[in-house]
N, C-alpha and C positions, 0 to 999 in steps of 0.2 A: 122239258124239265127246267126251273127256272137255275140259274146260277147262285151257288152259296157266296154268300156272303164271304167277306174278310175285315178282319178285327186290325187293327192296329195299332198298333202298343208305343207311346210317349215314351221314351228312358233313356233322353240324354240329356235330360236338368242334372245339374251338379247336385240338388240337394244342399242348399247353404246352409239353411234354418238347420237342418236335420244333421248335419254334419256326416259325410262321408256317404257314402252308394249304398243310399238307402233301398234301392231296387235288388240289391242283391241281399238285403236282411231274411234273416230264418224264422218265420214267423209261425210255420206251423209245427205237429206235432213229430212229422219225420225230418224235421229242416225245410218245408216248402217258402217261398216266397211270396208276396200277394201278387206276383204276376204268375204263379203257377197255380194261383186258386181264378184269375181272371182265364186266363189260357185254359183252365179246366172247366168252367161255367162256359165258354164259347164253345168249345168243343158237343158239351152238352146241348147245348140250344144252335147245334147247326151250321156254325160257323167251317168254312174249308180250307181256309190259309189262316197264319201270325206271320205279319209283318211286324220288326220292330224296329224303331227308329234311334240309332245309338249313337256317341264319340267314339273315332278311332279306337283312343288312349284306354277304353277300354275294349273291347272286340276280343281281345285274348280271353280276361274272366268270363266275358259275358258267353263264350262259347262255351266253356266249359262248363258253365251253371245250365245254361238254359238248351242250347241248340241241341247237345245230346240226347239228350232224356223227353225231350217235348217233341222231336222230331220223328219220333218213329209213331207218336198216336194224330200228325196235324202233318200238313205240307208249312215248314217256317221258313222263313229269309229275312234279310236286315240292310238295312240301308246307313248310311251316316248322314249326321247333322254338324256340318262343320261351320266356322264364320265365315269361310272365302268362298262359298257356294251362293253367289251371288248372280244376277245376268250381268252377263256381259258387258264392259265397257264403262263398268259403275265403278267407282272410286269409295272405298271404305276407310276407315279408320285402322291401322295398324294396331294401335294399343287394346284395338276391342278381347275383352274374355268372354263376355257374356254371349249366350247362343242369339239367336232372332227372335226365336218366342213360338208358341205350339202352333200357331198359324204356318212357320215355316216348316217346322218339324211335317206337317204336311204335305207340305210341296214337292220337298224331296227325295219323297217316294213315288212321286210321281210315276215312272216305269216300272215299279212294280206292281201296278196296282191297276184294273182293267173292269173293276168289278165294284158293284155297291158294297161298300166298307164304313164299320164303325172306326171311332177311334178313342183310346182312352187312355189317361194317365199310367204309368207303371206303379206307381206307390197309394194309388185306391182300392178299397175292396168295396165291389160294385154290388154283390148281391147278383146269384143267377137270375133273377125274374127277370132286370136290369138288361142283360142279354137275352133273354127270351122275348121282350116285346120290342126290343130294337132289330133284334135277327127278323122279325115279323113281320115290321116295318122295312126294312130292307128289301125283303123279298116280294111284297106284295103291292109297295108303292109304285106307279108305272110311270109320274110325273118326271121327265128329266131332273128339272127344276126343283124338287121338294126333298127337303132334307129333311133331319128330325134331329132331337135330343133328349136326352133323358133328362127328367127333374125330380128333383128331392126337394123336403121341405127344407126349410134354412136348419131349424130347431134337429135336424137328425145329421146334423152335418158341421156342427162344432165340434174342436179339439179345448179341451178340459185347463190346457196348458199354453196357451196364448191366442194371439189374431191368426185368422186365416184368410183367404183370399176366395172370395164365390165372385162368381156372376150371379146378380140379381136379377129375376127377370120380371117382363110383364105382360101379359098373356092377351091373347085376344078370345075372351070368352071358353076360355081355358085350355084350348085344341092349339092357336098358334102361337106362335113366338111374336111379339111387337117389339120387343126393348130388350137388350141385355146390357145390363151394365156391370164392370166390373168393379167388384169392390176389394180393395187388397187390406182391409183392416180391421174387418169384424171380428168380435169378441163378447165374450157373456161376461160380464161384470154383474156385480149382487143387484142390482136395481132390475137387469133383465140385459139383452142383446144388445149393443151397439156398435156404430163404426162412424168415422169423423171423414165428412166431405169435403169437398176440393176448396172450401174456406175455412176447414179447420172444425166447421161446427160438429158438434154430437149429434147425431142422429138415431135413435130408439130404431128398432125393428120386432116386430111381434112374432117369427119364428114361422109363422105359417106361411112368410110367403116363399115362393117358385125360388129355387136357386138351378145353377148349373156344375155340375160337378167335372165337365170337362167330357161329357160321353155324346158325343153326336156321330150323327149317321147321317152318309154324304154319297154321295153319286159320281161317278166318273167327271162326271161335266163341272165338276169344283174346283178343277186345277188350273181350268182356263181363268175361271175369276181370281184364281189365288196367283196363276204368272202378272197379269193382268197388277194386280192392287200390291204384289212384294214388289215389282219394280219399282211403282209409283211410292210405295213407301220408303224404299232403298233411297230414291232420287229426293229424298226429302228429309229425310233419316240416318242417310248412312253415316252424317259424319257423328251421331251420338255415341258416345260409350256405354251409353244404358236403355236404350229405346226399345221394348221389343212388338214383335205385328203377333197380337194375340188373336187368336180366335173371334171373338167377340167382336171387335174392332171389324174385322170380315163381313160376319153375320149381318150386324148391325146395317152397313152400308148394302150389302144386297134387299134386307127388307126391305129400308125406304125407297130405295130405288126399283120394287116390282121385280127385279132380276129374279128372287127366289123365295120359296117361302119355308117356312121351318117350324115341325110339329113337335110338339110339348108330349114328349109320352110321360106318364107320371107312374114313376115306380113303386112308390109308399116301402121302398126298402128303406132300412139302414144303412146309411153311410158310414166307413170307418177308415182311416190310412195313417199314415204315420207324416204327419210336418214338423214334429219337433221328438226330440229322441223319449223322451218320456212318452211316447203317445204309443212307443213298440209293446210296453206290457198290456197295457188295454187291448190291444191288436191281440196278440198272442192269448188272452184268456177268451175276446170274444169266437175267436177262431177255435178255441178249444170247445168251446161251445156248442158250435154250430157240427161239428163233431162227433160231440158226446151226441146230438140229437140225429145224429144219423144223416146231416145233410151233406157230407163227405167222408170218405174213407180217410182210414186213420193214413196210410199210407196214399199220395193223389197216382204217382206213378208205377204202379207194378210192372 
């Protein structure tokens, strides 16, 4: 029998744009959260553990929202994401607030984790299918080395109410990953999509291409590259106050260098979450939706 997978759940961003623990918003029809519709789509598609990666500062809430109520239908556990969780012998910046960035938030679960695992944002709603072809991929792929990600198209994955941040990617004949770049400032303005490059210039986007929504599937053997490339970033890095080792940044230098290769599953779901506080009613009505059409109980936890 092969081993289930495990999901892992992003939820120690502050949330700045968003103002306040967005992860803990009540987004569905009984109070659910979008990490108890993410946690309910894994469960469904086969998923056997949630891990979630948190700040101390909060562990008290986050127990009472989540670990109760999810733990009697999943095996969950949680780890923290602090700034002094550094390797050893490395010299940081004291004034740092900011975390390390979702590349670390990985790392640090490192001993919890022994198994092929997703990982995904807490403030996305992914779409079950989203987990269904990545649980797939998890269980079936036998390459140490081969990771995967889910891709959306750009065009189903804007917010109505400002820039958001994708990785753009570029595919090799539509199956692998070549290129991911991140972009922190696309937006749909009336002329169509755009986002302004590292000269400032405007740059168009046509909507159909590959983005990444933060949902990859990874293999045990990803934390040797990730002790491996946070030191090397730490030793070059740490004295910033704002630098963080994203994902992408990882990715990116394992392609070119043959270390790993990384498959493009393509969802064709809808993307929805909340980055700026206006984006909670649209959440809330499309969730009502999905609902009314019978893709989820009115209540998730009985």
């Amino acid at each position: 029998m092969s081993m289930k997978p495990t999901l892992l759940i992003l939820a120690a961003g502050i949330g700045r744009r968003y103002g306040g623990l967005k992860q803990m918003d009540q987004v569905g029809p009984s109070g659910e959260t979008i990490i108890d519709y993410s946690i309910y789509d894994a469960i469904r598609s086969g998923y056997g553990k949630v891990v979630f990666v948190i700040r101390k500062e909060i562990e008290k809430e986050f127990s009472e929202i989540f670990i109760s109520k999810v733990s009697r239908k999943i095996e969950v556990d949680y780890v923290f994401q602090e700034i002094d969780m550094v390797p050893e012998g490395v010299d940081i910046v004291v004034d740092r607030v900011k975390p390390w960035g979702t590349a670390h938030a990985i790392l640090v679960a490192e001993k919890k984790i022994n198994e092929p695992f997703a990982v995904i944002n807490a403030d996305d709603f992914y779409g079950r299918l989203s987990f269904n072809i990545m649980a797939d991929f998890l269980v079936n792929s036998s390459m140490e080395n081969e990771y995967a990600m889910v891709g959306y198209k750009l065009n189903k994955t804007l917010s109505e109410y400002g820039q958001v941040a994708r990785g753009v990617c570029i595919t090799e004949r539509g199956a692998y990953l070549n290129q991911i770049t991140e972009r922190t400032n696309i937006e749909k303005i009336s002329t169509g999509i755009v986002f302004r490059d590292d000269n400032n210039k405007i740059v168009t986007l046509t909507g159909d291409e590959t983005v990444s929504m933060n949902f990859w599937g990874f293999k045990p053997s990803v934390f040797s590259f990730l002790n491996k490339y946070f030191t090397d970033f730490i030793n070059e890095f740490g004295g910033d106050l704002k630098k963080e080792f994203f994902i992408p940044i990882l990715i990116t230098d394992l392609i070119e260098k043959n270390l790993a290769s990384v498959k493009v599953l393509q969802s064709g779901e809808k993307w929805f979450g909340v980055t700026y506080k206006k984006d909670k009613k649209s959440v809330v009505r499309k969730i009502s939706e999905k609902v009314n059409k019978g893709e989820y109980p009115n209540k998730l936890w009985e």
